[in-house]
N, C-alpha and C positions, 0 to 999 in steps of 0.2 A: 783420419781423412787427409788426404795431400792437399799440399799448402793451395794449388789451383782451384783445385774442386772447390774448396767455402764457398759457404752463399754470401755473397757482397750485398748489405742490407745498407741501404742506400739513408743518408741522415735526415733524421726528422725534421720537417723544417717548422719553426716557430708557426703557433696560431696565430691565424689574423683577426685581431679583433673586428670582427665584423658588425657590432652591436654600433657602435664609432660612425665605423662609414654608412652603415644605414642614416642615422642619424643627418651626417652632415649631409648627405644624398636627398633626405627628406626635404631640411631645410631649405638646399639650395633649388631644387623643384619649385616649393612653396615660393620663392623669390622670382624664378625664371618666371613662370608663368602669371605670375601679379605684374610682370612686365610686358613678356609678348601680349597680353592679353589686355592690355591699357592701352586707350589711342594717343598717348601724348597728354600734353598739357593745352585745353582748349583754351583761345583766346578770347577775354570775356570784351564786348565791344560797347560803345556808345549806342544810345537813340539815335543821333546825328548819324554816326557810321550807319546802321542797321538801314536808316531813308536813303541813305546812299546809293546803298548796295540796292535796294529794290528797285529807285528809279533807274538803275544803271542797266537793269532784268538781266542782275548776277548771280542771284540766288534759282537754284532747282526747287527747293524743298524746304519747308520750316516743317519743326517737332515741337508743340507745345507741350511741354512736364508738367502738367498740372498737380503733382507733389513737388516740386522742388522750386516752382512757381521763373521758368530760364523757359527760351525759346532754343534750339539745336537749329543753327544755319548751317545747310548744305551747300553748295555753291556747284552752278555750272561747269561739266569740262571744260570750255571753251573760255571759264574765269581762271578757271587752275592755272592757266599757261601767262596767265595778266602777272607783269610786275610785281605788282601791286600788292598781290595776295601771295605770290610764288615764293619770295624768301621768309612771308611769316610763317606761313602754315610746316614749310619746310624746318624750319627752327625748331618749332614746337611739337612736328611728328614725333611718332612711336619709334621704338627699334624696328618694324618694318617698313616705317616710312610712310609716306602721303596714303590716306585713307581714299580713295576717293568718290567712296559712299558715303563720307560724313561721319559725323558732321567737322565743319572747318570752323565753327564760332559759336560761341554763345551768347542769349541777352538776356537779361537779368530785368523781371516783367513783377508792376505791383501789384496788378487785379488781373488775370482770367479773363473777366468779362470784357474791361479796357480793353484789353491789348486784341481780342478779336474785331471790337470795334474800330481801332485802328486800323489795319488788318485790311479792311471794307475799305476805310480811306486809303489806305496805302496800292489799294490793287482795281481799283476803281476804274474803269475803263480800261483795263488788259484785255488783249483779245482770247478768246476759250480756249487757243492751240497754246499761249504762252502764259496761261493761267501760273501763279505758284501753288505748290500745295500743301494746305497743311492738313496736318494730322494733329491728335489728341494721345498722350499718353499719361497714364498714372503707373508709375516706374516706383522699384523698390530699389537702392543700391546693396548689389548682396557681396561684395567686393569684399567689405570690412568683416560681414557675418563670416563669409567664408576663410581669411586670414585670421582671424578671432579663433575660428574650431580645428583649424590648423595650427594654431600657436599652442592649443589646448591640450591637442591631440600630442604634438611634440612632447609639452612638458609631463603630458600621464608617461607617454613611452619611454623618453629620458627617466624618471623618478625609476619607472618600473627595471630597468638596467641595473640603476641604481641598487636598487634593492637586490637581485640577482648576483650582481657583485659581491653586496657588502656580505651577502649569505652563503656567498659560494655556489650558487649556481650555475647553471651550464651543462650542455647537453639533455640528454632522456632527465626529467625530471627533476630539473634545476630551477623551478618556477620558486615564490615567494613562498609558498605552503611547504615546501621542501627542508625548513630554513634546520629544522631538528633532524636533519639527517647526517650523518656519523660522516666526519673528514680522513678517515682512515686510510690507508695508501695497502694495497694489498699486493703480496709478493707472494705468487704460486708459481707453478710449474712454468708457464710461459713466461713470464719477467724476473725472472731467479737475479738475487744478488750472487754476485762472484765474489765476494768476500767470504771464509772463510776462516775457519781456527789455524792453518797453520799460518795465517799474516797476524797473527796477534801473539805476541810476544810480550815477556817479562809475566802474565798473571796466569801463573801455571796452577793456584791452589781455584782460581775464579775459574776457568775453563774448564776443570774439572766436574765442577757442580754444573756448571751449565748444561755440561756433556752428556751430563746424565738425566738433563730432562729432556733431550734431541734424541736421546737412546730409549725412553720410556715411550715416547712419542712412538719412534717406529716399533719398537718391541716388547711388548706392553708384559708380555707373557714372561717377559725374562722376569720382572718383577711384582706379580700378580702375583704368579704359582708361588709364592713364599707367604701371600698375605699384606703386600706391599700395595700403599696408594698412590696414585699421580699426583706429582704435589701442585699445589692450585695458582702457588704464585712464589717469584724472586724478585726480590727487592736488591739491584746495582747500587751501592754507596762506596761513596770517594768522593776526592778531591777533583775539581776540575782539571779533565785533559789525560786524568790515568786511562782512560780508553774503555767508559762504561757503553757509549752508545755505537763504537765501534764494535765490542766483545757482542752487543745487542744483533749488529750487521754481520756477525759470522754466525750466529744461532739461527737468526733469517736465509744465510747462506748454505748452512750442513740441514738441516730438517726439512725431513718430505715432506711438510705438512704446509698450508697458508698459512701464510705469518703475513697480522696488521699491526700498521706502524704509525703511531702519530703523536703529538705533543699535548704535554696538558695544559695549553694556553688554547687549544682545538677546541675544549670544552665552553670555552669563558664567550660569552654576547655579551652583548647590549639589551638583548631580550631575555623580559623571566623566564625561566624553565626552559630555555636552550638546553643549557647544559645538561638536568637529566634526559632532556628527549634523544641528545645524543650519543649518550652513556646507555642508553636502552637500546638505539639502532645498533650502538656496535656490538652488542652481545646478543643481539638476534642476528645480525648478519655471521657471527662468528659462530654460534652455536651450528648454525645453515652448515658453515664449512668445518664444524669438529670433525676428525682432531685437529687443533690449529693450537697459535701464537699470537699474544697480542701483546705489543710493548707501546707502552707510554715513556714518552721521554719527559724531564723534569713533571715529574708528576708532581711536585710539591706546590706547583701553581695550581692544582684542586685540592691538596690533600692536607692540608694547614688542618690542627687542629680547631675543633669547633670551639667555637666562643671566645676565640680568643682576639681582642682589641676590637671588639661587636659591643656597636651603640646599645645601650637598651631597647628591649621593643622593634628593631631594626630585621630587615629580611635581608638575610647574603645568598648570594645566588649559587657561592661558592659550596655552602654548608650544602644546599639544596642538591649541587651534583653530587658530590663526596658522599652524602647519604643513598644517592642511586648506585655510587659506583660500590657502596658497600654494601647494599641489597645485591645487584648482582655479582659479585664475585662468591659470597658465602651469606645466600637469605634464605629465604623458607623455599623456593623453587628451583633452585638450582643444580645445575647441570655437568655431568664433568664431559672430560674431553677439551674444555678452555682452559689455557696456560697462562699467565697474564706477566710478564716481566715488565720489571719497572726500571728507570734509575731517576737519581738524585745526589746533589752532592750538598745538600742538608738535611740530612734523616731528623734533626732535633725538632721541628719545625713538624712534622707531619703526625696524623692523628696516630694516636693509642690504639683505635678501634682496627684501623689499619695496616699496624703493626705488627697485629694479632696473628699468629698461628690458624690457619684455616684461611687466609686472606694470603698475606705474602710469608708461604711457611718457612723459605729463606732469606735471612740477609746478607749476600753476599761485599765482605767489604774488598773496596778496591784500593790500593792504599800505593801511594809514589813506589815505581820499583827501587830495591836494593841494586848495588853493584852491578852484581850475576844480571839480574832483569834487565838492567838498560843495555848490556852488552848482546843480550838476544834481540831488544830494540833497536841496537844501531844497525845487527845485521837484518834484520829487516829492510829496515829503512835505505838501508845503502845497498840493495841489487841494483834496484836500477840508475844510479850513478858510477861513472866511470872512476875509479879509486887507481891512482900512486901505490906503487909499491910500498910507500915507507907508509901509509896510512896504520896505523894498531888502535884494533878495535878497542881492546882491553884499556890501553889510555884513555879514549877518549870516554868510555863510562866511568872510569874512575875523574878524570877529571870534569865531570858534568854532575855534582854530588846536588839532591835533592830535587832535580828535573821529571817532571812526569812524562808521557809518552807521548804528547804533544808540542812540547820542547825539544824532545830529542829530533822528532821530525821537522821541528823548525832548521835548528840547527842543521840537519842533513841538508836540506833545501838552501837554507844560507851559503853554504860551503860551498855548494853547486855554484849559486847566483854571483860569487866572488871570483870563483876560478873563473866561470865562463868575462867577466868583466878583465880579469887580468889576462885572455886573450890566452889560457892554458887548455891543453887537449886533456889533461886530467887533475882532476881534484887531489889536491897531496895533502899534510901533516898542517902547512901553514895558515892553510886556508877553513877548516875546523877549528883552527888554536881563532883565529879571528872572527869566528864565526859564532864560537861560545862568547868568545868575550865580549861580541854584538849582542848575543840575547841577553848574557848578566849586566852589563854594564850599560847600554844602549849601545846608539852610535858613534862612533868617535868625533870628537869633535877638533877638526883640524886648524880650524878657524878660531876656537879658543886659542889664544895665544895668553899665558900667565906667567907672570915675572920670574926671575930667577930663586927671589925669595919663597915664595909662595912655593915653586917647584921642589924645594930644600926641606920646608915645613911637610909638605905631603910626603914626600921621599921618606923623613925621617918617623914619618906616623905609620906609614905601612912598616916601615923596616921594625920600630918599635912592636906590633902586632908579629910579625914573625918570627924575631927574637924570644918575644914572650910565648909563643907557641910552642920555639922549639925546646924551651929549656922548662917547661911544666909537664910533669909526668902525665896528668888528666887532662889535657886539653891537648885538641884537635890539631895536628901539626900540622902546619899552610903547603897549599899544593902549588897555589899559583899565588901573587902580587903584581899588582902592575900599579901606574902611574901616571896614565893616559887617561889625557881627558877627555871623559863618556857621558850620553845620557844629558840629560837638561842640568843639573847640579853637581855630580860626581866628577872629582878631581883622580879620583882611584881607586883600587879596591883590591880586597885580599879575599881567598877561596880558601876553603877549607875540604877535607874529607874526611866527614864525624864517622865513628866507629858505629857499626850494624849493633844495636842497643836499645835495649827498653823502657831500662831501672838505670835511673843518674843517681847516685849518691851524693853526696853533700860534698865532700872531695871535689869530685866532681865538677861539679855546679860554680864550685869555688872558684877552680882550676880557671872553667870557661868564664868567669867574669875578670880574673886576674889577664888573661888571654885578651879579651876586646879592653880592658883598660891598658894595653901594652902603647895604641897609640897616644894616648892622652899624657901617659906618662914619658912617653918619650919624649914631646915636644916642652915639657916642664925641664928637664933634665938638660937638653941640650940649649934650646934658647931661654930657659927661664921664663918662661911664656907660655900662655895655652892658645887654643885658637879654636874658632867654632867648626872645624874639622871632623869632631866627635860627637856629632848631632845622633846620631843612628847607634855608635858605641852607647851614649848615654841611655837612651832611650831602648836598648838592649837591655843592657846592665840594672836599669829598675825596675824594668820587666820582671826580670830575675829573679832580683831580690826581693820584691813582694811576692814573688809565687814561694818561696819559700818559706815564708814569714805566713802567709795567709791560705796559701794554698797546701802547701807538703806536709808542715808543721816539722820545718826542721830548724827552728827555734826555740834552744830551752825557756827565752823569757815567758815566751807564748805558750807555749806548752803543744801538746800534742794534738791541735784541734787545725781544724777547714773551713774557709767561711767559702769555699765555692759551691755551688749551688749548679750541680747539673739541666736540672730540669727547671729552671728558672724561667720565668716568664719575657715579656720582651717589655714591661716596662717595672722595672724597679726602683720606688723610691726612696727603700730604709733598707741602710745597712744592717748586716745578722753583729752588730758588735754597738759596745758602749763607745762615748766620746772618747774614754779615758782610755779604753781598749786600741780608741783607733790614733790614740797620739802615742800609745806603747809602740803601736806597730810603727811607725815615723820613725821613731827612734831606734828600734832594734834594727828595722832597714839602713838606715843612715849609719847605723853603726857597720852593719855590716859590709858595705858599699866603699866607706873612711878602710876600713881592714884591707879590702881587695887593693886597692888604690898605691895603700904605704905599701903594700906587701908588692905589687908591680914595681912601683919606683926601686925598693930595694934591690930586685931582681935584674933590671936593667943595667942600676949603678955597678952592678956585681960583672955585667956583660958587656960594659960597656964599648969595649971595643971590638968586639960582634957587631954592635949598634951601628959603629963607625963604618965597617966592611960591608954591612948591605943596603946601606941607604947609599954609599957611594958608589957598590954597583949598579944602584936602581937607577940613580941619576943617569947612568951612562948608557944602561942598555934597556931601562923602562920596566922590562917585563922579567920575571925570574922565576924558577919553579923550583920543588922540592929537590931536584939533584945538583940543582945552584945553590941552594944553603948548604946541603951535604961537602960540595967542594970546596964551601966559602972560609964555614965554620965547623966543621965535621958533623960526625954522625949524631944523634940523638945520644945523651950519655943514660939508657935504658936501657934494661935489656929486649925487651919485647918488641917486633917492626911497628910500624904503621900500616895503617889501614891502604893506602898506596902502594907502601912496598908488598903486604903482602897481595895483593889483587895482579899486581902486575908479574910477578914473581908467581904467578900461581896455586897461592898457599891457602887462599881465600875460602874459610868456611862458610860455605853458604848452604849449612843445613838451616831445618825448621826453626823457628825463633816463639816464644813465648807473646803472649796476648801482651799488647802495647798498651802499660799503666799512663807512662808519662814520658813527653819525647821533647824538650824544647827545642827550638828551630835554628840549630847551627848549622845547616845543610852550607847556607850564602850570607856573604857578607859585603856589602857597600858602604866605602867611607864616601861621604855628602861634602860637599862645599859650604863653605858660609851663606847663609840665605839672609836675604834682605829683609 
């Protein structure tokens, strides 16, 4: 279609809450006309005034109330124009002013009977043309009745909004009795997402399986005629940000079919049995439009297993849906042609029942991209920014180690918001080196200003961590360090790029706690002093060492045994070991920890003037990356690259990788400042 022809679909403009201005419309009504329709404030008068006024023949007409036990003085036109009477009455008119049908006064009468007998005396010898007149009335005030069922009326209509709201009401069928009707957002032919598979990038094994239930969907036959079923249900797991509800928005995007979409906090009220009435609507609405798609996002806000941290005797409302939602996906009446994708990014937490094969028959995990992955993320993410020539993709994945695909688009986004701030027509190299080191490190803080000493200590604790990186066979050589003050406590921090690995060995393991003890030992070495620098080193480092003591069993004192517990509950009070077991393990850790420690210091004192050459280039230029050590202090004395050289260089195996036993988390590293 040429670019003119399109149809120009003009923008939606915001609902107007109209419930609101009815509302305040009502009230101000109920106000306006409590006033036009009031005569003022009548002026209540004396005995004395009221003989007054009759001997003066000022009065037209009296109204006797015989409920309210007051006389209503009218007064002559030809009084109205009197002085006298002309600035009271005027004061105490209505908003439209001088009535001049009355009444203009009131009098306040003890007896009925009295006051007619006065009445007799007071008009006694008037002649028959100037008679006054009175009348008799028994009056109801319906003034208050009527503001009363007005005030009433409001607060049913108010409450009843109310409720409308809190249930999601609105339009056809949004009344209070609606309240179990399914919050589901439906995506067919007419409102199609535009997202699709080829904007998802780095989870080429997860789009595969999806793929293939988009292709079952339209071509059922391909997999039929072999004896093949629709499978009922995938389950998305990962980490937050690797791009489960995203990968969810291109399955919605590529499939002819209706696809409903909603969250598993949609299910949760305030009222019992919400939740399965609305677990029931949506799979009768969906079955209506089989074949289709239905995805729950965080579904583990219904899907917690049952009974667990449930009072005795207690009714959970939660258990209640999760048991509907498990009738209909796979119960005694069920239907195919509904596909039901889920995600989560705590599968531990969610029931057994649901787990099940026949329920969610896949688990698809989604897991932070490798290398290769983030570099099909950046190009994603960077079409629509203007990029510098000197920008390299392949850099900036390798320097962005253990970021999910949420990060990475942060970072693209940052790099944009920087250049456009620094008044650049394109995004280049410096503005992504600043833009990572915004999301790892925070903000820079320019306004920290810290002493020369202080700056010498840091210097020398990153330089110490690189050092020791680059001269241990097994541990992760530093990509980047810097010395810039970030983030709420961070004086600095050193990056790493861990090698694409599943199985750490004990070497290993070693390597990498030799490695983050490199700052702490430097600052011992050089000023004969420690500093509380190593807040996050240490708390790394014991990490460690009890996962290997209790967790790996690669401790001979210990032996060959696990006290971790996968399926553990969420409250535990007894350790799986004896006292004596668990002052054994104290000690073989601490032994272990003293080992890493001497063994750093030794390695340093060995390097020591490597020590010298990068902490005084850090001083001077802050920031240093891996081809800065290369030039400083030469190459790795290994034979084999790094994980950097080879990525960048091309070399980068990024075949299939083996099922992830155990991975501990050297992706990022932040040294901490002293805390108070």
């Amino acid at each position: 279609m040429p670019e003119n022809d399109k149809k120009i679909v003009p923008p939606k403009l915001p609902k107007t809450n109209y419930q609101t201005w009815i509302i305040i419309g009502l009230v101000a009504l109920v106000f306006i006309l409590s006033k036009v329709y009031s005569n003022g404030e009548i002026t209540e008068i004396l005995d004395s005034r009221f003989e007054e006024m009759i001997r003066a023949r000022d009065v037209k007409k009296l109204v006797l109330v015989k409920s309210e036990e007051l006389v209503e003085i009218t007064l002559k036109p030809e009084a109205l124009q009197n002085a006298k009477y002309k600035q009271e009455i005027e004061k105490n008119s209505g908003p439209l002013g001088v009535n001049a049908n009355g009444p203009h006064y009131k009098l306040k009468i003890g007896s009925v009977e009295k006051f007619e007998d006065r009445y007799e005396q007071l008009t006694k010898g008037f002649p028959a043309n100037d008679k006054i007149d009175l009348k008799k009335e028994n009056r109801e005030d319906y003034t208050n009745t009527i503001l009363n069922v007005g005030f009433l009326f409001l607060l049913i209509f108010g409450f009843w909004m109310l409720m409308r709201r809190m249930t999601g009401g609105g339009g056809p069928g949004g009344q209070i009795f609606n309240i179990g009707k399914s919050k589901a957002a439906l995506f067919d032919a007419e409102n199609k997402v535009k997202i699709t598979f080829a904007d998802v990038a780095g989870l080429e094994e997860a789009k595969e399986e999806v793929k293939e239930i988009v292709d079952f969907l339209k071509t059922p036959q391909k997999f039929t005629k072999l004896g093949g079923k629709i499978p009922k249900g995938a389950l998305l797991v990962g980490p937050p940000g690797t791009g489960k509800t995203l990968l969810a928005k291109a399955v919605a995007g590529e499939a002819g079919v209706p696809f409903f979409s909603l969250s598993g906090s949609d299910f949760v009220e305030m009222f019992v049995g919400v939740g399965a009435a609305r677990v029931r609507d949506l799979f009768k609405q969906a079955k209506e439009k089989a074949p289709c798609i239905v995805f729950i996002d965080e579904i583990d806000a219904i899907g917690r297993s049952r009974g667990r941290g449930q009072m005795p005797g207690s009714n959970d409302e939660r258990e209640n849906t999760l048991n509907s939602l498990l009738v209909e996906m796979d119960g005694f009446a069920t239907d195919s042609g509904v596909i039901i994708l889920a995600a989560t990014n705590r599968p531990d937490v969610l029931d057994s029942a649901l787990m099940r094969p026949g329920r969610f028959d896949r688990q698809i995990s989604i897991d932070k991209p490798d290398i290769a992955g983030r570099e099909h993320i950046f190009k994603v993410h960077l079409k629509p920014i203007k990029l510098s020539k000197n920008v390299d993709v392949k850099k900036l994945a390798a320097q962005t180690p253990g970021f999910a695909g949420a990060e990475i688009a942060n970072v693209c986004n940052e790099a944009a918001l920087i250049a456009a701030r620094r008044d650049k027509q394109e995004v280049d190299m410096q503005d992504f080196q600043d833009a990572i080191d915004r999301v790892i490190g925070g903000l820079e803080k320019k306004t920290k200003i810290i002493s020369p000493e202080e700056k010498k200590i840091v210097a020398y604790h990153e330089a110490g961590h690189a050092v020791a990186g680059w001269f241990l066979e097994h541990a992760d050589p530093l990509v980047k360090v810097s010395i810039v003050p970030r983030g709420v406590a961070a004086l600095g921090y050193a990056q790493y790029l861990p090698k694409e690995q599943f199985l750490y060995q004990t070497e290993q393991l070693t390597d990498e706690m030799c490695m983050t003890f490199g700052g702490r030992a430097a600052e011992e070495i050089i000023f004969d002093k420690i500093s509380t620098g190593a807040l996050s080193d240490l708390e790394r480092i014991t990490k460690m060492a009890y996962s290997m003591v209790t967790v790996y069993g690669m401790n001979k004192a210990i032996g060959n045994m696990s006290f971790y517990d996968s399926k553990q509950s969420d409250y535990t009070f007894n350790k799986p070991y004896s006292e004596a077991t668990s002052e054994r393990i104290d000690q073989e850790v601490k032994k272990i920890i003293d080992q890493a420690y001497e063994r750093t210091k030794q390695l340093l004192t060995e390097h020591r003037d490597h020590l010298e050459i990068i902490a005084k280039e850090l001083l001077e230029k802050e920031i240093l990356f891996q081809s800065d050590l290369e030039r400083l202090i030469g190459k790795r004395p290994f034979a084999h690259q790094t994980t950097y050289e080879k990525f960048t260089n091309g070399t980068t195996d990024t075949g299939t990788k083996p099922v992830e036993v155990a991975q501990p988390d050297a992706n990022k590293e932040t040294e901490e400042a002293p805390k108070a």
